[in-house]
N, CA, C and O of each residue as an XYZ file, in Angstrom:
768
protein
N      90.648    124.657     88.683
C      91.544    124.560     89.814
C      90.791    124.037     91.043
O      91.486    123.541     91.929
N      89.569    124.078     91.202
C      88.826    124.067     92.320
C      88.692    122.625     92.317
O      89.304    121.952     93.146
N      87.829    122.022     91.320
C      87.848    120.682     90.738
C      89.133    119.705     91.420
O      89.139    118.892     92.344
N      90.202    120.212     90.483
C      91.408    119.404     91.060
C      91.847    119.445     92.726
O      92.488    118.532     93.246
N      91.379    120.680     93.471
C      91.788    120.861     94.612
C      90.481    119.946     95.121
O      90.328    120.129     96.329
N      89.751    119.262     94.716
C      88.630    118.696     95.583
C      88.753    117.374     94.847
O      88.294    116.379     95.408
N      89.298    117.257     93.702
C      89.458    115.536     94.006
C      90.620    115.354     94.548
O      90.711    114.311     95.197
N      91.754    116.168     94.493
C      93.215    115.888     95.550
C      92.240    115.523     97.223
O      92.430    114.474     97.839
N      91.477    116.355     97.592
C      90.814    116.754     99.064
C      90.321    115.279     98.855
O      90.779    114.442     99.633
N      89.451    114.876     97.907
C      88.741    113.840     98.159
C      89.653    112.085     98.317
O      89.405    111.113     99.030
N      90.669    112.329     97.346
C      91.432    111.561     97.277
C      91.998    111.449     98.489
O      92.032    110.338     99.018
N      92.514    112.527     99.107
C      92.934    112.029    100.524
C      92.634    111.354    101.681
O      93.177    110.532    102.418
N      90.858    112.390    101.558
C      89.836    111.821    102.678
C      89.626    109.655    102.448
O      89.487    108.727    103.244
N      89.709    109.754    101.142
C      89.300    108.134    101.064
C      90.989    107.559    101.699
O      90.845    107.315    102.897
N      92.286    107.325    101.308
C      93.157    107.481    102.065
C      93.142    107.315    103.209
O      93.353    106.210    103.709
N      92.909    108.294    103.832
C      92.523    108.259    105.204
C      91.952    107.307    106.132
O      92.203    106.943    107.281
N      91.093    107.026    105.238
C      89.582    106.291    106.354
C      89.949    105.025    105.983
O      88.961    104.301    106.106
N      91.255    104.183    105.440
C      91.690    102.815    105.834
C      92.249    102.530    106.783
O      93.103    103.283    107.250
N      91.892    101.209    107.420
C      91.851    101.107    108.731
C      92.606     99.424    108.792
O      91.901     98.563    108.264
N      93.542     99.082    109.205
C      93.731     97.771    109.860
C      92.646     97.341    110.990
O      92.205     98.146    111.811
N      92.197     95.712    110.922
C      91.005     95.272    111.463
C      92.044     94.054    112.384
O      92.323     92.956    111.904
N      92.513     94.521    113.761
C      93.346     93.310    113.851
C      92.658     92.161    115.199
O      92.745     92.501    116.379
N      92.231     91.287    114.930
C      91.703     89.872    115.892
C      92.519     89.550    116.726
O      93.750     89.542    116.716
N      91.724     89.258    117.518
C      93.328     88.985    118.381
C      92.012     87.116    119.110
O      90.848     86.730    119.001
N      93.227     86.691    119.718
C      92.883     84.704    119.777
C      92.236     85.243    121.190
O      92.311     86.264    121.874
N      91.435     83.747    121.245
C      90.210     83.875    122.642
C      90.619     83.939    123.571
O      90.143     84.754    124.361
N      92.126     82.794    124.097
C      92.154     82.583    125.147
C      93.414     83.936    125.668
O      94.373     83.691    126.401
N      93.184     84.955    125.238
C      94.138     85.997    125.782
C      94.008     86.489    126.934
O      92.794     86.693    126.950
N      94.374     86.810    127.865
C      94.066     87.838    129.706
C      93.804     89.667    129.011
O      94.168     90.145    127.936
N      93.289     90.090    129.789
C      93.382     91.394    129.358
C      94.650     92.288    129.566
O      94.749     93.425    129.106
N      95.671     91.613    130.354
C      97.247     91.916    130.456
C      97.853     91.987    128.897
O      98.385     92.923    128.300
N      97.609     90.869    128.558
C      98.140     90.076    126.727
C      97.465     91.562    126.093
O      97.982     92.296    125.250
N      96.563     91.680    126.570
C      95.855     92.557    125.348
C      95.921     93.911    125.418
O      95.571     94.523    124.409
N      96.288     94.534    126.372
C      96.650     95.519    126.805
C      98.109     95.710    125.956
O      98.352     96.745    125.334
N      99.268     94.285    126.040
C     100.374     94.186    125.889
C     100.444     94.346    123.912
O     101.360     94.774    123.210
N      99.124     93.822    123.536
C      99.569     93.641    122.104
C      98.920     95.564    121.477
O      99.300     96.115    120.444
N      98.161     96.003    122.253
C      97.978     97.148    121.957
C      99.251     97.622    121.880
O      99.950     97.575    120.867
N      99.602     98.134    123.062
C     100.909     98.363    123.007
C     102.381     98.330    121.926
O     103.083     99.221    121.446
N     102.398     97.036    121.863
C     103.255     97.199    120.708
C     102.455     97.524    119.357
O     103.154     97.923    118.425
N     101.763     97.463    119.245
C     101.200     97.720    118.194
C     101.416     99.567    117.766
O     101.707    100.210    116.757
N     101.131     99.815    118.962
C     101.689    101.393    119.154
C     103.009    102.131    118.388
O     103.178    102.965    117.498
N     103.987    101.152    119.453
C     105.009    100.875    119.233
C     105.530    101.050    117.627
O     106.582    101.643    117.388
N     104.688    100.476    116.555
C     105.107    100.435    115.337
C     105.718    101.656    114.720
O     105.729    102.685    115.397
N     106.176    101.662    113.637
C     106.499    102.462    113.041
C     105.115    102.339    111.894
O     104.552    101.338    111.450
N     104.858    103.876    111.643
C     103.896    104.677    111.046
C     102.388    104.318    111.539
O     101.547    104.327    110.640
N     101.889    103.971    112.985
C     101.260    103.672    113.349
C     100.051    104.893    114.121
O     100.382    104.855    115.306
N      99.180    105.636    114.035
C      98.818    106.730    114.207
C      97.733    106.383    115.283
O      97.680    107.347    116.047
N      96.977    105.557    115.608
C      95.926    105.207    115.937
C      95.559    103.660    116.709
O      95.861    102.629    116.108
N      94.930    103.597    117.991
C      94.767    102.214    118.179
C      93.776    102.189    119.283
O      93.969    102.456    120.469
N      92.455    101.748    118.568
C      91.486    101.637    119.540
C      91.229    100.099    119.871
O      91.905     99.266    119.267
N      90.363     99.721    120.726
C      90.226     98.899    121.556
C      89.478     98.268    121.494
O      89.395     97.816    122.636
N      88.166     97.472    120.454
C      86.937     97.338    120.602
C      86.419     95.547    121.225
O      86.619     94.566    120.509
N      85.923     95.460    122.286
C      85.997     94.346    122.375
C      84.555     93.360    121.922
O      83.813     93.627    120.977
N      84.466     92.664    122.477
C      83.423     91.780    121.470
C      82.339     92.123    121.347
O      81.686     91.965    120.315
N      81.768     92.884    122.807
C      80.128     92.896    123.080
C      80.239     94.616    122.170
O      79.187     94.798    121.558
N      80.969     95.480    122.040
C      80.690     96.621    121.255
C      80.728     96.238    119.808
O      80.112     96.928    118.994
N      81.735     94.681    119.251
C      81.749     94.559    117.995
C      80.332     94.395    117.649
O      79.655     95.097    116.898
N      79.861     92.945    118.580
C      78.046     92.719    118.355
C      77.714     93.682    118.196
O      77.444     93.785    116.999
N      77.513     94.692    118.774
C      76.228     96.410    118.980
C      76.574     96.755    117.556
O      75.752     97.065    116.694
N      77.750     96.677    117.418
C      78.150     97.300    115.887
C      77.896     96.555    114.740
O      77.642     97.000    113.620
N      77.948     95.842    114.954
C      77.672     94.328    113.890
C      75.991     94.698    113.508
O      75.539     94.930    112.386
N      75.032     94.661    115.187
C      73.556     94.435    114.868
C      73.479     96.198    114.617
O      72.279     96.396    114.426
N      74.056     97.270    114.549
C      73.608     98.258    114.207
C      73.632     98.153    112.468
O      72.661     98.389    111.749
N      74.483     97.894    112.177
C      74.826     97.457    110.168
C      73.781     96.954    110.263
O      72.881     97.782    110.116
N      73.439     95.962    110.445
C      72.301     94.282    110.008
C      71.003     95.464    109.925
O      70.263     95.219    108.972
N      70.625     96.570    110.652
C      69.634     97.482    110.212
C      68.250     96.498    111.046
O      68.047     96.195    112.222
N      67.650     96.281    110.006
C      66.222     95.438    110.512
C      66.629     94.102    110.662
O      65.857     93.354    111.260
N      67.875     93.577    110.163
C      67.733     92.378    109.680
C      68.901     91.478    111.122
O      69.378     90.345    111.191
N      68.969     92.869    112.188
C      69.553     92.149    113.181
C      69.169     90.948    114.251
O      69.828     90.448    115.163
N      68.190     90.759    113.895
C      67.465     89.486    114.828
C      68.475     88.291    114.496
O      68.538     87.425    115.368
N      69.415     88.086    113.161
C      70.098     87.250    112.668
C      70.931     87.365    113.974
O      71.626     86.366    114.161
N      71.014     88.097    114.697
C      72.530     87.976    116.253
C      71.430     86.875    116.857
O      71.714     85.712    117.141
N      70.269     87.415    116.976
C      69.611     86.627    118.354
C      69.693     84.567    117.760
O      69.733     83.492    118.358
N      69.683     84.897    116.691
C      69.720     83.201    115.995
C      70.617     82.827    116.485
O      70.263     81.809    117.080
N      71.777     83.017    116.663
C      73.321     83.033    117.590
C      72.784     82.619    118.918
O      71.898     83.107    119.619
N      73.724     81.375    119.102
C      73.653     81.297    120.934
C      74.086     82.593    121.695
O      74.440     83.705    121.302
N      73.926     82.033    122.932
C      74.304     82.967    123.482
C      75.797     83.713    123.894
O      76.002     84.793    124.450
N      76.594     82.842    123.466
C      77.791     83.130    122.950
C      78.388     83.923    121.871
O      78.184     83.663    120.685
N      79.167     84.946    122.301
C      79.047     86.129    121.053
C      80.408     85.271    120.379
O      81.436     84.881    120.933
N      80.026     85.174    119.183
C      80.894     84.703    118.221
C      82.069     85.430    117.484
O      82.645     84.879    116.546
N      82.414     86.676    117.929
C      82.799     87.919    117.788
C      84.271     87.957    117.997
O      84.192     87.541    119.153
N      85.426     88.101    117.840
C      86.550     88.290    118.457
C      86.876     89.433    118.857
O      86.679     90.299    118.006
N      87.481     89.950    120.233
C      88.025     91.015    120.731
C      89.026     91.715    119.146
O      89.524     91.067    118.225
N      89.014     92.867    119.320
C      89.892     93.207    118.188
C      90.057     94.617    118.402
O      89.177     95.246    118.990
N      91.222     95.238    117.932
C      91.336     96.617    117.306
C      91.910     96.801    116.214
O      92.611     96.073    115.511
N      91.367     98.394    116.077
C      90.880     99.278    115.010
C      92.275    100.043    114.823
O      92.803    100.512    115.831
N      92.703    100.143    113.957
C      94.374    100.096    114.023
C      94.373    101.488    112.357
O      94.018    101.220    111.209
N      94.886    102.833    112.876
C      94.848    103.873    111.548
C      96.303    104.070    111.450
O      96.957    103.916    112.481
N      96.998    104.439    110.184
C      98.307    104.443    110.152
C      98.161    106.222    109.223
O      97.204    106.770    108.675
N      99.577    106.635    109.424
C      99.633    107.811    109.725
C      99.758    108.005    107.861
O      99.306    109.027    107.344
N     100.246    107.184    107.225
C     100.047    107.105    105.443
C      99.949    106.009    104.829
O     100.669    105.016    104.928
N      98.824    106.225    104.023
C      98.366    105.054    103.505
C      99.496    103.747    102.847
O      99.271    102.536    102.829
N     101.035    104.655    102.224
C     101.730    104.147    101.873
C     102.014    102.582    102.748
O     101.778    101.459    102.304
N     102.523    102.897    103.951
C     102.802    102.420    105.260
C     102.007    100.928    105.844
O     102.506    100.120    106.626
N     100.544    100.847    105.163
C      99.600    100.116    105.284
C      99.438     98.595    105.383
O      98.588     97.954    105.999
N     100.350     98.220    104.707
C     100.468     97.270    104.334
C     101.794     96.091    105.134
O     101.770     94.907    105.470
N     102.860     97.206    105.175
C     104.020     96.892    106.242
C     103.864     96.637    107.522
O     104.419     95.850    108.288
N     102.626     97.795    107.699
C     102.131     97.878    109.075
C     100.979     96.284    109.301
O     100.964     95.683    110.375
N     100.469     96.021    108.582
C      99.805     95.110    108.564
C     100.484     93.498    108.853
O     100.247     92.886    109.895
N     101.142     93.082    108.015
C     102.143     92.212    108.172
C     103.010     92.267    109.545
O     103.294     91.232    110.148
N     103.431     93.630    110.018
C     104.147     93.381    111.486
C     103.060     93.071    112.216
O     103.014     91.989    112.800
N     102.271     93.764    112.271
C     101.346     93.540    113.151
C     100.187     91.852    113.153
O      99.446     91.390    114.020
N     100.503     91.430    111.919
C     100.198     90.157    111.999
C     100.691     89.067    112.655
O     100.145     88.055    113.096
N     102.503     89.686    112.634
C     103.324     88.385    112.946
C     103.583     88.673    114.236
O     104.723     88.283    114.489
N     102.910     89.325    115.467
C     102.688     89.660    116.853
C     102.102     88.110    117.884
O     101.262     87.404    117.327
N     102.504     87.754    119.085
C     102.486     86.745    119.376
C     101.043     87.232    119.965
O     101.081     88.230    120.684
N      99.797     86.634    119.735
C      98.332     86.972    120.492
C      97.905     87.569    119.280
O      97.129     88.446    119.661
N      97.954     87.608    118.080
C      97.119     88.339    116.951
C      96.848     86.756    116.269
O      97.713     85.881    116.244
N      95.481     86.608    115.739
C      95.296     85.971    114.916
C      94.916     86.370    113.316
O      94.820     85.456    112.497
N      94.738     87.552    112.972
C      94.997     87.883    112.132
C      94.669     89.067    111.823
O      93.563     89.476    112.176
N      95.621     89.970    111.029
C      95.758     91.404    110.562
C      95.047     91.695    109.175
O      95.646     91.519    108.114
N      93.634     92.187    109.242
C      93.412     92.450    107.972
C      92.788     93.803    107.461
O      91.778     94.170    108.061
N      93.268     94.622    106.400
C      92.806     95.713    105.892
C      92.189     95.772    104.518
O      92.121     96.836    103.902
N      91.662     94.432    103.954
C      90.662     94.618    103.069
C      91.853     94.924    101.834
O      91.769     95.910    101.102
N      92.906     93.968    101.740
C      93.814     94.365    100.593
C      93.581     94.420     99.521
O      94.528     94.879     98.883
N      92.227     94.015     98.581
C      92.101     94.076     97.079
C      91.411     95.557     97.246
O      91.682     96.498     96.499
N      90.610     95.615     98.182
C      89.729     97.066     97.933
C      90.677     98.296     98.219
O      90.283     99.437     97.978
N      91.913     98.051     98.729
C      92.522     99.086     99.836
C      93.483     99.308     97.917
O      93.540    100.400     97.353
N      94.055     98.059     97.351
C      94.576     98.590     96.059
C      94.187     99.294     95.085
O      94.729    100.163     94.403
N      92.674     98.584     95.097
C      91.860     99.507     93.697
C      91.316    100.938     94.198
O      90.751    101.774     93.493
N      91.580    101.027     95.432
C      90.992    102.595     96.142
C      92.697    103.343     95.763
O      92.916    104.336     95.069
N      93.403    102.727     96.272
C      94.874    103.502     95.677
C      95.227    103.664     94.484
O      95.900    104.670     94.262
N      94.938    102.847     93.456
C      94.796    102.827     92.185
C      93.780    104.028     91.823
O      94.215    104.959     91.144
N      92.333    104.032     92.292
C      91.667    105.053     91.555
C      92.048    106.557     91.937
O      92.066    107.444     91.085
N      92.454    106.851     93.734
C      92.951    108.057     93.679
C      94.458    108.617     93.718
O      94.830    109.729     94.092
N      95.174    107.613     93.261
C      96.297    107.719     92.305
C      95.883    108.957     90.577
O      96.078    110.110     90.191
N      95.225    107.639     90.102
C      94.367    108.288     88.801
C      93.978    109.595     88.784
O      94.347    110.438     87.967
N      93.011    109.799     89.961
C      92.427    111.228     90.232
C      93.511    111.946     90.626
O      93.195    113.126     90.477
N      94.588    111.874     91.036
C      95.380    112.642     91.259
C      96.027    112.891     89.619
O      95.815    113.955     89.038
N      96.643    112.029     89.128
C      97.242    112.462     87.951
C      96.454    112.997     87.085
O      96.885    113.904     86.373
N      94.700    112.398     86.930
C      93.832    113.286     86.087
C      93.755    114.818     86.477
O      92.975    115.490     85.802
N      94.228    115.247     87.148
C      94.012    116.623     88.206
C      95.026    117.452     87.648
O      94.955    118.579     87.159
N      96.268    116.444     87.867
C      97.530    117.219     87.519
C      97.465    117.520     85.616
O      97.964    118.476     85.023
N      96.835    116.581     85.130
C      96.812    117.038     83.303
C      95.724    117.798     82.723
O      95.605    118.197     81.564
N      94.784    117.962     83.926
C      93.859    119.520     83.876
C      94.445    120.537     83.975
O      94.384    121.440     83.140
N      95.268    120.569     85.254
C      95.898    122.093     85.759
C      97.183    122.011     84.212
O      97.464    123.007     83.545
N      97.598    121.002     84.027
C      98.764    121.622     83.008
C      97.676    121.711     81.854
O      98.033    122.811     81.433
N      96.793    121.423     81.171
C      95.805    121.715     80.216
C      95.372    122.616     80.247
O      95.583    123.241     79.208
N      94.479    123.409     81.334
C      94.052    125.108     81.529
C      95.234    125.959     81.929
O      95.168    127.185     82.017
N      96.350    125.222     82.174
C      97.717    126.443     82.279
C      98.203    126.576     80.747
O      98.796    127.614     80.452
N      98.038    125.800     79.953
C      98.452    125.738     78.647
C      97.347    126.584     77.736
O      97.589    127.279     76.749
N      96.158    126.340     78.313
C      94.916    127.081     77.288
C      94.981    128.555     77.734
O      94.685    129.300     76.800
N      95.265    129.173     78.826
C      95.798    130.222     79.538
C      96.194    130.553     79.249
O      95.636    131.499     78.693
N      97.938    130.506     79.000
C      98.595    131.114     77.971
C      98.677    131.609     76.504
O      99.082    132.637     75.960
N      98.142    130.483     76.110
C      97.350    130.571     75.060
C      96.983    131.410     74.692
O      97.543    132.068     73.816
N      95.486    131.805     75.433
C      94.532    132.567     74.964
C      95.324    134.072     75.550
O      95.230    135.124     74.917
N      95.967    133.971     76.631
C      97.287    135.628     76.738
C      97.990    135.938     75.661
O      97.992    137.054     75.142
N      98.685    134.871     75.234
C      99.626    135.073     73.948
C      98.412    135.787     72.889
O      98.226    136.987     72.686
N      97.861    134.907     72.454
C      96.933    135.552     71.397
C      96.459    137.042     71.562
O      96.609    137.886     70.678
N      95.896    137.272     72.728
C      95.570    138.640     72.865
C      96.768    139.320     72.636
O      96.979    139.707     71.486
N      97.592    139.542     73.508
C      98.837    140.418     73.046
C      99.083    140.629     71.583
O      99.328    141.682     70.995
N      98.951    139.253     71.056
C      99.571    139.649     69.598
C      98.742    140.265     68.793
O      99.166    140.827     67.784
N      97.145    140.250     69.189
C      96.157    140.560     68.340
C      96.075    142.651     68.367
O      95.864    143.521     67.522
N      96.473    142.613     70.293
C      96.351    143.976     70.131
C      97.832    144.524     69.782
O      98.027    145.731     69.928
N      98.874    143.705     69.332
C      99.972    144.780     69.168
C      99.586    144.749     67.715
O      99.914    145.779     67.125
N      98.945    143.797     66.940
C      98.624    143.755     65.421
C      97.985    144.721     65.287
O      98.337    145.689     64.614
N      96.640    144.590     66.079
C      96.085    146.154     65.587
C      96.313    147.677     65.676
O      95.761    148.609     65.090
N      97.608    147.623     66.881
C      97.651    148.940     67.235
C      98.840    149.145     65.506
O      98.437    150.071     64.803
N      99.758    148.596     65.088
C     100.632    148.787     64.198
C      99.687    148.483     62.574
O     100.272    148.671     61.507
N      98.544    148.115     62.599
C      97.772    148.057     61.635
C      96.826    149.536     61.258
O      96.400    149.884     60.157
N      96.707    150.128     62.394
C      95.876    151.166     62.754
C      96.803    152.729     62.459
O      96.433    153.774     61.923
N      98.172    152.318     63.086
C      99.270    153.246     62.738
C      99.665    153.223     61.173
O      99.820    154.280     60.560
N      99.848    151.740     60.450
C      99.591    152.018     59.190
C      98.833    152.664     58.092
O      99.335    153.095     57.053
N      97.242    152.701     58.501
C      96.214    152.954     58.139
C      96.210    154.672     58.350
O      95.500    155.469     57.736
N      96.921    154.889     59.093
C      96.785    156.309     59.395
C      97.649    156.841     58.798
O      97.257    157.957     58.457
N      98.610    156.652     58.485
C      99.876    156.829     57.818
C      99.766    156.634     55.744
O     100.626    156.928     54.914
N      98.169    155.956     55.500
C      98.230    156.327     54.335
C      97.133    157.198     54.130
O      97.048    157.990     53.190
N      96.297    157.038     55.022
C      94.973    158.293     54.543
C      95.593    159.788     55.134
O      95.072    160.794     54.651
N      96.178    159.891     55.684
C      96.882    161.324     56.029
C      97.534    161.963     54.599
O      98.545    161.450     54.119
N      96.853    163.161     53.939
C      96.784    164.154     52.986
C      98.685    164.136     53.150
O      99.263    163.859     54.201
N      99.271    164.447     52.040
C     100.408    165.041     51.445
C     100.343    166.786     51.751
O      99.442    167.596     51.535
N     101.250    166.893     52.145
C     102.060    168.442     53.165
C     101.600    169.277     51.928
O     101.162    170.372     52.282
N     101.576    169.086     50.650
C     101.132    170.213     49.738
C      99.372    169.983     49.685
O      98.716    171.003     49.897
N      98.702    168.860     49.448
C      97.249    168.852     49.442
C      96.935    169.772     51.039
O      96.102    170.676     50.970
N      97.504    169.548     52.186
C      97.136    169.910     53.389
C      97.204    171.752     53.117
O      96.268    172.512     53.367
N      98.652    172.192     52.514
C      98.434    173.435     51.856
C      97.508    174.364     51.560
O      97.288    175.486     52.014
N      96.736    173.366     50.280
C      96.318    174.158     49.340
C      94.679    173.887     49.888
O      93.698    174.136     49.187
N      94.614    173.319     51.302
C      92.779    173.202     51.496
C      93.251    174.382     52.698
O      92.390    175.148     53.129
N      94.160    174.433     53.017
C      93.902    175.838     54.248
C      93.928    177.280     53.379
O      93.819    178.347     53.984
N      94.049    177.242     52.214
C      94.247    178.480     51.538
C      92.723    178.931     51.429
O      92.370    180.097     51.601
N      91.907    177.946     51.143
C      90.445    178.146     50.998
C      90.050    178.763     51.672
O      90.451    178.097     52.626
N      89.304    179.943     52.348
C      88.895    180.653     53.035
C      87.601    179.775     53.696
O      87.219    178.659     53.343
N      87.287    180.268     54.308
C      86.477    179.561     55.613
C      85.048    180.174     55.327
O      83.928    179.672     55.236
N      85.535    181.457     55.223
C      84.075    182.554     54.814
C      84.225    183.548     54.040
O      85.449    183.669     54.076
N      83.895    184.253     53.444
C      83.799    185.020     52.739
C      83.550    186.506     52.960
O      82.646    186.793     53.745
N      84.207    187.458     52.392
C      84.050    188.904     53.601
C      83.066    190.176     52.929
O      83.690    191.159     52.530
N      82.349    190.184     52.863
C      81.216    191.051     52.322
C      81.716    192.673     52.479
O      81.430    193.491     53.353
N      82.718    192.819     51.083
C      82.717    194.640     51.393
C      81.687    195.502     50.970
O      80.804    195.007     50.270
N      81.622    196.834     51.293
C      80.545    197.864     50.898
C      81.036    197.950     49.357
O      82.185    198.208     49.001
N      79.910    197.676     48.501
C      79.533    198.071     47.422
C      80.044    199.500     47.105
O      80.000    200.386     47.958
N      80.555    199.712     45.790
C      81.436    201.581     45.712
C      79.815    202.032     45.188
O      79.953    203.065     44.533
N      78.930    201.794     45.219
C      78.097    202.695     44.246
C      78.008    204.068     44.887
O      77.399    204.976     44.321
């Protein structure tokens, strides 16, 4: 049970952490962009909408690159980066709808959430979910199981045991004739 309650947990957490990546075009004012946040808001099943603009994408970009960020400084001095936000929707179901509106927004150049990886991640904890669900009905089935069996084993033995007793128990005349036997023996005085 624990198992299944932690790949359901886990299954969700991955769920979760998909994210719409939406670009938005160069020549926008920060009015436009303010404005496309906004509707973006606006959406239906839309949970989340941060703001990141170019010079935090770079920081974020050369924090990934690890050692190998000197590849920014090869870059003019022009950050090549597009303003964009970070866009979370409230169910993964939703993801995809949400993506497409939010593509066809006047100042977005394009809406993307990584759609082959975002399927085979729904696909696998889909799986884990149904593998979860044919455990719990598999140990609810071996469960019973192994209850049923006991019951029947101890009502077998208690009526096996009552049988057994019922034939080694002496006949009302043998029971008779062993209490007649004296126990001890009574030592009278001798007549001499």
């Amino acid at each position: 049970l624990i198992l299944v309650l932690n790949m359901n947990r886990l299954a969700g957490m991955l769920e979760s952490q998909v994210q719409i990546s939406v670009y938005l075009e160069d020549h926008l004012t920060d009015r436009e962009k303010r404005q496309i946040g906004y509707d973006i808001e606006s959406l239906q099943g839309i949970d989340t909408v941060t703001y990141v603009d170019r010079e935090e994408a770079k920081a974020r970009l050369a924090e990934r690159l690890g050692d190998q960020k000197y590849l920014l400084d090869a870059l003019s001095e022009d950050n090549p980066l597009p303003d964009a936000f970070e866009v979370t929707v409230t169910t993964p179901s939703v993801i995809e709808s949400a993506a497409e509106a939010i593509d066809s927004l006047q100042g977005v150049e394009e809406a993307k959430y990584g759609q082959d990886v975002v399927e085979h991640l729904f696909d696998i904890t889909r799986l884990m979910r149904i593998f979860g669900f044919v455990l719990m009905g598999l140990l609810g089935g071996a469960t019973l199981f192994i209850i049923s069996n006991t019951i029947r084993r101890s009502s077998w033995r208690a009526s096996f045991s009552a049988a057994s007793a019922a034939v080694s128990r002496p006949s009302p005349c043998a029971a008779s004739t062993r209490r007649w036997r004296p126990r001890f023996t009574a030592h009278w005085p001798s007549s001499r």
